[in-house]
N, C-alpha and C positions, 0 to 999 in steps of 0.2 A: 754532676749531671751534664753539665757545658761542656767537660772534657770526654764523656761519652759519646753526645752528640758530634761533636767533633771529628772524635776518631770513625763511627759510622758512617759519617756524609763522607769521608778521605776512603773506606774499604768500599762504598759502592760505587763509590763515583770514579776509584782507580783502573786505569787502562788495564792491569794484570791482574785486576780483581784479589792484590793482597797488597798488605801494609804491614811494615817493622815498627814495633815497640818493644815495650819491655813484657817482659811474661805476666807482673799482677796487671796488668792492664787488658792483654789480651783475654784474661779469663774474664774479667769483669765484663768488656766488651761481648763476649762469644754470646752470654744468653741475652743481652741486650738486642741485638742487635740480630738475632735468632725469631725475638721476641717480632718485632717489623718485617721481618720476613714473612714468618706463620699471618700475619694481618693480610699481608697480599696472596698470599696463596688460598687463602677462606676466598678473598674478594673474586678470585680466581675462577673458583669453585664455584661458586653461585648461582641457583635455578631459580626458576619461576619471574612469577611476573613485578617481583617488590625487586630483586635483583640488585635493581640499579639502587635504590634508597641505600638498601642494606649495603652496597658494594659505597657507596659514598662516605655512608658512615663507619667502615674500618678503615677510609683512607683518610677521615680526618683523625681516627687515632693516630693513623701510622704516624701521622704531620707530627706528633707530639713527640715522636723520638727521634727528629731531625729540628735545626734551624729554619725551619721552613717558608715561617712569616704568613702574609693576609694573603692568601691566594686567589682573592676573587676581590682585590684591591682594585681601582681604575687602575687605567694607563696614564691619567694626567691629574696631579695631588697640584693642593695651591688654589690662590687666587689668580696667580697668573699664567695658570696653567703649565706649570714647569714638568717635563717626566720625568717621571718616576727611574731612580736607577733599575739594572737590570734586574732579574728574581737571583736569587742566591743559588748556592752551590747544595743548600739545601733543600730546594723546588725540585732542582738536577736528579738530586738524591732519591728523590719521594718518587717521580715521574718515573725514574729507572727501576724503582722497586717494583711499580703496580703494572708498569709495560713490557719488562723483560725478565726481571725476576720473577715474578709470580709465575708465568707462562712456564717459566724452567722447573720448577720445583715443584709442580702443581700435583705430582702423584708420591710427592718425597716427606712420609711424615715428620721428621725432624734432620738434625745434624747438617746443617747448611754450610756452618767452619768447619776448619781443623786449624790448629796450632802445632807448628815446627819452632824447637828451643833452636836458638841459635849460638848460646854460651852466653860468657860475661864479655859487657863493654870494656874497651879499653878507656881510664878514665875512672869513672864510679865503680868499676864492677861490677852493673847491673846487666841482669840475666835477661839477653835480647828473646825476642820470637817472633815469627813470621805469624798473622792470622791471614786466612784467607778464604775468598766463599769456594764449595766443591764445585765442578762440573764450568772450570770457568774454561777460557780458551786455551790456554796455553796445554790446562790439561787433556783436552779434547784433540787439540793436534799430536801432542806426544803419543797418544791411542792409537790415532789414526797412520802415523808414524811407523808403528812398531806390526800396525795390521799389515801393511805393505809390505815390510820387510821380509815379515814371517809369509804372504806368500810368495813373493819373489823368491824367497829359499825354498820353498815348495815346488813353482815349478822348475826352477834349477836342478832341482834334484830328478822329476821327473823328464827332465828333457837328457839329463846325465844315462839316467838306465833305459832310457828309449833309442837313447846310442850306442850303449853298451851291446843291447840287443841286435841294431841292426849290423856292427860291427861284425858280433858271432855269424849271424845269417850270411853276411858276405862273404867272411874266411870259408863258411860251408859251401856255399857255390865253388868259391874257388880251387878248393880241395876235391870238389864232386867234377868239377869241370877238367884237372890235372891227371885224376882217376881214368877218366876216358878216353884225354890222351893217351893214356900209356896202352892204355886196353889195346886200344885201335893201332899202336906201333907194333904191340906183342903178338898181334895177330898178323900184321902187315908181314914180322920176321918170320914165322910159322910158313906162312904162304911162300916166300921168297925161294927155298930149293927144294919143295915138290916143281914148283915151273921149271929150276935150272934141270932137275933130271928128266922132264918131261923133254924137253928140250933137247938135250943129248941122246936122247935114245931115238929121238926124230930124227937126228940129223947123224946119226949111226946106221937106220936103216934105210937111211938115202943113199948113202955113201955103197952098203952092201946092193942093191938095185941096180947105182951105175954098174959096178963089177961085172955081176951078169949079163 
């Protein structure tokens, strides 16, 4: 039971909210430690106006599956008034369950670990695993990670075919624009010797006018 409480107060009170053992340990751990969770998420839950009693007394259960000690101890023990060391790592534990865990899991009816085998130790050859609570940060950033990514390829791709398209529309100008030159030179040749023999036949019957 010491070495459950142990391992409990190390997976809540871990920065990456997981810790390496060995596999029989982890399974022992998972509904232990399951168990204090489900206490704060009730404590969570709680209406009316008794609330606070009732929210009091499943945080003194929970205290039971931690190191937790006398938490409404003084501050100064003795005759001479000596204080008191700091609260333990198990106070840490408890306070994080009922202020941040509970609040996280509050609509999650069970399954708060998971367990990753990690193979055999070098050494004993005992069969390691990863426990760890769901929904911790590491996990939440890799989510949020991969939401980015997927739409940054989203609009890359939209911005690709919005180029594609204005691409075509300009070759089409340009095409509709080279069209018109030509029109307007084909015609320009067309015109060019009705004038030259206009021209010549003016300047024929000038010619016959001097004579006479």
């Amino acid at each position: 039971m010491s070495m459950l409480r142990n391992l409990a107060v190390s997976l809540i009170n871990s920065r990456d909210e997981r810790i390496v053992t060995t596999l029989p340990k982890a399974k022992e751990l998972r509904p232990f430690v399951e168990r204090a969770i489900t206490l704060s998420r009730k404590a969570n839950n709680l209406q009316g106006d008794d609330s606070g009693p009732r929210a009091l007394h499943l945080r003194r259960q929970a205290a039971g599956f931690f190191h937790a000690g006398n938490m409404q101890a003084s501050a100064l023990t003795g005759k001479r008034g000596q204080v008191r060391s700091p609260r333990t790592a198990g106070i840490a534990a408890l306070k994080r369950l009922f202020d941040e865990l509970g609040e996280r899991y509050k609509d999650r009816p069970g399954g708060y670990t998971r367990i990753f085998k990690l193979g055999q130790r070098v050494g004993d050859n005992a069969e390691l695993a990863i426990i760890e609570l769901v929904d911790n940060r590491s996990e939440l950033e890799a989510l949020e990670a991969a939401k980015k990514r997927k739409s940054a390829g989203s609009k890359k791709k939209k911005g690709t075919s919005a180029g594609g398209s204005g691409n075509l529309a300009k070759s089409e100008a340009t095409d509709t624009v080279k069209a018109a030159k030509a029109s307007e030179s084909n015609k320009a040749a067309d015109e060019a010797p009705a004038a030259t023999s206009d021209d010549s036949s003016a300047t024929e019957s000038e010619s016959g006018a001097d004579e006479n």
